[in-house]
C-alpha positions in Angstrom: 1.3 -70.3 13.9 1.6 -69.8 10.2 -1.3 -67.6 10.7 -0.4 -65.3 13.1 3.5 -64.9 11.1 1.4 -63.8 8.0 -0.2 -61.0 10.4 2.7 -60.1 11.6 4.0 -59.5 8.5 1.4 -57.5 7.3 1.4 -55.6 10.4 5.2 -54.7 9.7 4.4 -53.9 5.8 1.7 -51.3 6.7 3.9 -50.0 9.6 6.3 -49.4 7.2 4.1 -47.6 4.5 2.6 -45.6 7.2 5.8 -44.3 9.1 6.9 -44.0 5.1 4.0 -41.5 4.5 4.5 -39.9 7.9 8.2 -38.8 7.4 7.1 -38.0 3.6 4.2 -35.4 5.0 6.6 -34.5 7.5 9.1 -33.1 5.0 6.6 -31.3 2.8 5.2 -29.9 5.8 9.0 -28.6 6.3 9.8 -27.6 3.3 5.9 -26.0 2.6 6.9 -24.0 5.8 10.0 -22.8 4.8 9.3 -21.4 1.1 6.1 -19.7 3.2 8.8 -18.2 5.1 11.1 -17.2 2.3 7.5 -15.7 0.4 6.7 -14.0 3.6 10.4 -12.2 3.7 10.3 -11.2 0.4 7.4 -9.8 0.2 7.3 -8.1 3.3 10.7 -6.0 2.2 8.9 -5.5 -1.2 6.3 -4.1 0.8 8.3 -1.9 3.0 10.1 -0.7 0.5 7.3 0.5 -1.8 5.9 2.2 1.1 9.3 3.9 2.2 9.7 5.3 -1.5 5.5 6.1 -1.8 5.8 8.0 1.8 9.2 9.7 0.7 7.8 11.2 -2.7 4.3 11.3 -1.5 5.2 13.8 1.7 7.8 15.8 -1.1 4.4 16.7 -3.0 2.5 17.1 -0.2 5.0 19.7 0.7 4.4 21.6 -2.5 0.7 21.4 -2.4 0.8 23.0 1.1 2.9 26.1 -0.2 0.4 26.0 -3.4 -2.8 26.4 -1.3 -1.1 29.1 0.7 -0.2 31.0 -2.4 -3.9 30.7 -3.3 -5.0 31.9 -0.1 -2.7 34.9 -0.8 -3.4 35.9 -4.8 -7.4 35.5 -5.0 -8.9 38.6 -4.9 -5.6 40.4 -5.5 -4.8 39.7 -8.8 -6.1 39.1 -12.9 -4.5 35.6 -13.2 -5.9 32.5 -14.8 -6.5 29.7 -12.7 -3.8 27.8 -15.2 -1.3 31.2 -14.8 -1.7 31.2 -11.1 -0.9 27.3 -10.5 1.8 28.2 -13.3 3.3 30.5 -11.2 3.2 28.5 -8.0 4.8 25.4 -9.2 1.8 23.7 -10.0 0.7 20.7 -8.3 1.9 17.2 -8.8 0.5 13.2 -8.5 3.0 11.5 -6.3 3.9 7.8 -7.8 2.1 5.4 -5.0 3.1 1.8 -5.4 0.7 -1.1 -4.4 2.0 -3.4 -6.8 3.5 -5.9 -3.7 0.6 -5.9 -1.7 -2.3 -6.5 -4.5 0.0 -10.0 -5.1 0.5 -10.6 -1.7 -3.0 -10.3 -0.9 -4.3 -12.1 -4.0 -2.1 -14.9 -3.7 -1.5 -15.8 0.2 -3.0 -13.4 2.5 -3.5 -16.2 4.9 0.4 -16.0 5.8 -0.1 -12.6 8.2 -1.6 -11.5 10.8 -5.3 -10.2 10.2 -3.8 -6.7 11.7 -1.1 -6.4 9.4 -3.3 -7.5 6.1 -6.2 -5.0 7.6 -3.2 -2.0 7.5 -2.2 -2.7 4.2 -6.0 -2.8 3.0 -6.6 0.5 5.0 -3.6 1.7 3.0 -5.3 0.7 -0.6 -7.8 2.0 0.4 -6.5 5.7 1.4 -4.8 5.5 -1.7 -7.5 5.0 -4.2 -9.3 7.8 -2.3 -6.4 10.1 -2.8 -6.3 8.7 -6.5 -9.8 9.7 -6.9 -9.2 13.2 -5.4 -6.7 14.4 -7.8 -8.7 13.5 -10.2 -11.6 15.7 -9.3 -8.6 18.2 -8.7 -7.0 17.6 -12.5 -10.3 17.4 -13.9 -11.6 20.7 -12.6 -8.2 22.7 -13.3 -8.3 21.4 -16.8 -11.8 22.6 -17.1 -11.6 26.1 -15.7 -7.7 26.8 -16.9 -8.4 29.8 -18.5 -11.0 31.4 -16.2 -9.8 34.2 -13.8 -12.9 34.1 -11.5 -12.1 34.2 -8.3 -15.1 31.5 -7.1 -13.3 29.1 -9.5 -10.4 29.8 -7.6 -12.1 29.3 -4.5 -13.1 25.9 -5.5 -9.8 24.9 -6.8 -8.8 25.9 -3.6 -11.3 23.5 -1.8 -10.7 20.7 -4.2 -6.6 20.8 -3.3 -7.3 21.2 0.6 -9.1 18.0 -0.1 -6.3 16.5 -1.7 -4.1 17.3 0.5 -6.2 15.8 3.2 -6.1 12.6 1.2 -2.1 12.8 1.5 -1.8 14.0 5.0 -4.0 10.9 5.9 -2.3 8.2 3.7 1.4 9.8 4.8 0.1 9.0 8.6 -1.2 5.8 7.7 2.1 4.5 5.9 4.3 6.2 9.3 1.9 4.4 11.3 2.8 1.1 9.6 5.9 0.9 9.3 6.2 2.0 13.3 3.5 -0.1 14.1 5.5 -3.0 12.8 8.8 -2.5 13.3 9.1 -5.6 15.0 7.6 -7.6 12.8 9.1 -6.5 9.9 12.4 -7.1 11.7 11.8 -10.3 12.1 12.3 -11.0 8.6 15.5 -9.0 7.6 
């Protein structure tokens, strides 16, 4: 009988232990769950926010590089200006300020928190963006070279380099509408 008691009694000891560790994983899980929730909401404004202002400024240059081109279209051939006095005269053409900053942490730190749609968006997004990044500067690079020249095949090129640019910003404005429409829902969902 003695026996059996001291079983028993061990039995109840490593019950206890076990239903012990079980509520113990239980609230970490809970708590583990809950700051992934709080990450998620943050970040997810963050990122909706960046892209709001990025899209704003982005289609406000976009804007001014379409009336830009068209001026081009208009002067070359017709006049004796500089490539720098004719882009001078136009307004010139501007970088809009893309932000990325929330995504590149989000991704690097818990990407595993979304849905594979959403990150794949956002990576599509980068990725429009350092292609537009790389345009201007085949834009900036070529204006600074040829910014005294009055040619009008210099011109021309400019001309080509900026409807290229301006590609680059039609497609990443699209891309950051699509997003945010795309996921209204979900972004809801943690406001």
């Amino acid at each position: 009988m003695k026996k059996r008691s001291g079983i028993l009694y061990f039995l109840q000891e490593v019950s206890i232990v076990v239903i012990g560790v079980l509520i113990a994983v239980s609230i970490g899980n809970y708590k583990e769950k809950e700051d992934n929730e709080k990450y998620i909401k943050k970040t997810l404004l963050a990122i909706e926010n960046e892209i709001q202002l990025s899209q704003t400024d982005l289609d406000s240059v976009l804007t001014r590089h379409l009336e830009l081109y068209e001026i081009l279209g208009d002067k070359i051939g017709e006049n004796e200006e500089t490539l720098g006095e004719l882009i001078s005269s136009s307004g010139g053409f501007q970088v809009a300020a893309i932000q990325n900053v929330s995504l590149r942490f989000f991704i690097s730190n818990k990407a595993e928190l979304l849905e594979f749609q959403l990150i794949s968006q956002l990576l599509d997004i980068e990725l429009k963006s350092e292609s537009l990044k790389d345009k201007i500067k085949l834009l900036s690079d070529f204006a600074y070279d040829h910014v005294r020249e009055k040619d009008d095949e210099v011109k021309i090129k400019f001309a080509y380099l900026l409807a290229n640019v301006i590609d680059g910003e039609q497609t990443l404005s699209e891309s950051y509408s699509s997003f945010l429409e795309e996921n209204k829902s979900y972004l809801k969902k943690y406001k």
